[in-house]
Backbone bond lengths (Angstrom), bond angles and torsions (degrees), N, CA, C in turn:
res aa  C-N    CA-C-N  psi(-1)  N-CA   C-N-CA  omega(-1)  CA-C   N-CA-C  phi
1 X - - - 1.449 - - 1.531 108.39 -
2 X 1.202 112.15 124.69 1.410 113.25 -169.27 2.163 104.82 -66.96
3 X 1.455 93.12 166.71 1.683 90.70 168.61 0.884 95.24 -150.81
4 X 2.122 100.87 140.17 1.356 119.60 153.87 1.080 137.20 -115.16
5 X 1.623 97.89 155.43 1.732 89.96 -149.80 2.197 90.05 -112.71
6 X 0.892 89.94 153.44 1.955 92.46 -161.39 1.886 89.68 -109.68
7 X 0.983 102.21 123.35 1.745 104.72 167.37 1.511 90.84 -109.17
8 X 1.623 113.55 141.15 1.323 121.49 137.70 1.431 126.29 -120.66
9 X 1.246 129.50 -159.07 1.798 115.06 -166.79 1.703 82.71 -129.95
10 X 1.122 111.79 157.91 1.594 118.54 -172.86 1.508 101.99 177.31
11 X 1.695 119.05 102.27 0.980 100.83 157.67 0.844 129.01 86.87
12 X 1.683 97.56 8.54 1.523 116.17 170.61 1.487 128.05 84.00
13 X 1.779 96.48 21.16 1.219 125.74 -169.70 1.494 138.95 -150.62
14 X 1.240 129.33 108.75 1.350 113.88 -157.02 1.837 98.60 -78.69
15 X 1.369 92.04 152.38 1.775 85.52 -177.83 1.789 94.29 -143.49
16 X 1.567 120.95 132.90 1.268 133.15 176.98 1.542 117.30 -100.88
17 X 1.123 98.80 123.47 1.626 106.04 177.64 1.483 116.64 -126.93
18 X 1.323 122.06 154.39 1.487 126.02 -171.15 1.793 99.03 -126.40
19 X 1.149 108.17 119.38 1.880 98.75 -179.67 1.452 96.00 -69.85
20 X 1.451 104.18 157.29 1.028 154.58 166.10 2.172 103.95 82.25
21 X 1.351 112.80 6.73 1.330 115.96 -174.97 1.840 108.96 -101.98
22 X 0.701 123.64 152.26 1.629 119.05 166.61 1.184 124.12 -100.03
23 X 1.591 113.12 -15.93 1.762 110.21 164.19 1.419 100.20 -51.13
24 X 1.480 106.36 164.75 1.713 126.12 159.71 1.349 99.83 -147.07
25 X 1.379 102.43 -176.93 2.024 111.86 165.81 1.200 75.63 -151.69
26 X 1.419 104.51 176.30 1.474 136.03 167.68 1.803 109.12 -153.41
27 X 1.236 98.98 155.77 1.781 111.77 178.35 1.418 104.96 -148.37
28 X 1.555 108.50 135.53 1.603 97.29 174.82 1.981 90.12 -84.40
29 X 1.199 153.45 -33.91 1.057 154.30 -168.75 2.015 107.85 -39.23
30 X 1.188 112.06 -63.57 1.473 105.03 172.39 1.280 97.40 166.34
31 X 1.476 134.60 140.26 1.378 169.31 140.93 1.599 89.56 18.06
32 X 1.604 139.89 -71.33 1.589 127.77 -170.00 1.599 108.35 -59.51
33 X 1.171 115.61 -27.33 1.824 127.19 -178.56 1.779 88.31 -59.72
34 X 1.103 110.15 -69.19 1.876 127.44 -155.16 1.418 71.75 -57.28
35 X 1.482 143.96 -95.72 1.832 133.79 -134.95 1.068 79.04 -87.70
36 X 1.355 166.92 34.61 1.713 121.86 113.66 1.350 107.46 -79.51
37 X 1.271 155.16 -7.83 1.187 148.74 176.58 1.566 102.82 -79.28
38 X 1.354 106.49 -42.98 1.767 117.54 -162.80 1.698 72.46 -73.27
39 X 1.545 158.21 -69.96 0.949 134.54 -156.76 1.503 134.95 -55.03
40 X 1.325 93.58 -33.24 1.625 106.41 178.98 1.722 104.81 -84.92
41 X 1.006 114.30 -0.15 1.935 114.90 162.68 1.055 112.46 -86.64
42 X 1.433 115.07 -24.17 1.743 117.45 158.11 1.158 154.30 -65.82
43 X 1.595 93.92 -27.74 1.114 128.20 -162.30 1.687 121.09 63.33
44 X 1.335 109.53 56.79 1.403 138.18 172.20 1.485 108.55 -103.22
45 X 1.499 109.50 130.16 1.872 107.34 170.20 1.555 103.53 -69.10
46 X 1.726 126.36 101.30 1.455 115.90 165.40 1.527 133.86 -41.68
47 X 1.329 114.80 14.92 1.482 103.32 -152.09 1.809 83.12 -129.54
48 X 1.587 105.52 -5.52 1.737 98.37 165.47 1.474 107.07 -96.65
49 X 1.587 121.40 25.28 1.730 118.46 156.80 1.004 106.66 -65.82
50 X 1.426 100.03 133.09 1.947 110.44 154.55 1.843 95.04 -125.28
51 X 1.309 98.69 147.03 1.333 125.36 169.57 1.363 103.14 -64.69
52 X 1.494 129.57 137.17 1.285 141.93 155.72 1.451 102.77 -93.50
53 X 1.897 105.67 148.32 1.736 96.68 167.49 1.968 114.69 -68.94
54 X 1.381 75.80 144.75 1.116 105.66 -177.03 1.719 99.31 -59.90
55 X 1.842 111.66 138.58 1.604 114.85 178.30 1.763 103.43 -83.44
56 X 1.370 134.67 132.52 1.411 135.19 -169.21 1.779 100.19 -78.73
57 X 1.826 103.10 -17.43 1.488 87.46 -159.99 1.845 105.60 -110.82
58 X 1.739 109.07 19.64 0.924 119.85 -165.39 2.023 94.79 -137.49
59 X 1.101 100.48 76.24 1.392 127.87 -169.62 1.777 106.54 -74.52
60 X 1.738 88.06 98.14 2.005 98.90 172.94 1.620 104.98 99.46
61 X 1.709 107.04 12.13 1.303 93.29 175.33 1.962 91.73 -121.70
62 X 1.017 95.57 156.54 1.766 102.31 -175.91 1.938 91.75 -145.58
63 X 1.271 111.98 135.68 1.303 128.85 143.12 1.531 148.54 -63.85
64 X 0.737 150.43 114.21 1.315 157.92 153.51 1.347 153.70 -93.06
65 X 0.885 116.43 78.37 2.139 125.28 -160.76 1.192 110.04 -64.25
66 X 1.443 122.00 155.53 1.553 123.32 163.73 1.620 95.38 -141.23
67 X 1.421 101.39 136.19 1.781 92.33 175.39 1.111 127.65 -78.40
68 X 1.444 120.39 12.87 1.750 126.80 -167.65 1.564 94.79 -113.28
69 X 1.272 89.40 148.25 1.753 105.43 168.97 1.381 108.75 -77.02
70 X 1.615 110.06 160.43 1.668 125.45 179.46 1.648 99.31 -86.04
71 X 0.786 100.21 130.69 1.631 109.43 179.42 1.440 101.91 -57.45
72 X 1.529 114.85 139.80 1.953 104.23 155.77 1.251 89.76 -92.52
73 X 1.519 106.87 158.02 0.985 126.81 135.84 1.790 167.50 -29.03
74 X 1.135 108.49 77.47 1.927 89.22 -150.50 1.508 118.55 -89.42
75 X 1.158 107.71 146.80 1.204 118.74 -150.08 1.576 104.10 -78.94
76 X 1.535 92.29 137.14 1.785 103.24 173.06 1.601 113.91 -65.27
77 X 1.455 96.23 150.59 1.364 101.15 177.15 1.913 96.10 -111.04
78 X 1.100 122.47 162.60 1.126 128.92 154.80 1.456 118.70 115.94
């Protein structure tokens, strides 16, 4: 299942988020910097981002897909 990761600018800062996860990154550099960082907290290869078009009526937010799923987590034993 692919994931997208949503950068918006805030503050003088692009910041990447994935719904339903609570990691983020942020970069003041620009929105592809912020979701390759948010990818590699996932353990996603950043370099399978592609840019989605940008929404005109949703101003400072940009999209970004990756076709790999976010890993869960498995639980420690011990």
């Amino acid at each position: 299942m692919p994931v997208e990761i949503r950068t918006r600018y805030t503050g003088m800062t692009y910041v990447a988020t994935v719904r339903g996860e609570k990691k983020s990154a942020s970069n003041t550099m620009g929105a592809r910097w912020a979701a390759e960082a948010l990818a590699r907290k996932l353990d996603l290869d950043p370099t399978l981002l592609r840019e989605t078009q940008r929404d005109p009526l949703r101003s400072g937010v940009e999209l970004f897909v990756h076709p790999g799923a976010v890993k869960a987590k498995e639980a420690s034993c011990g």
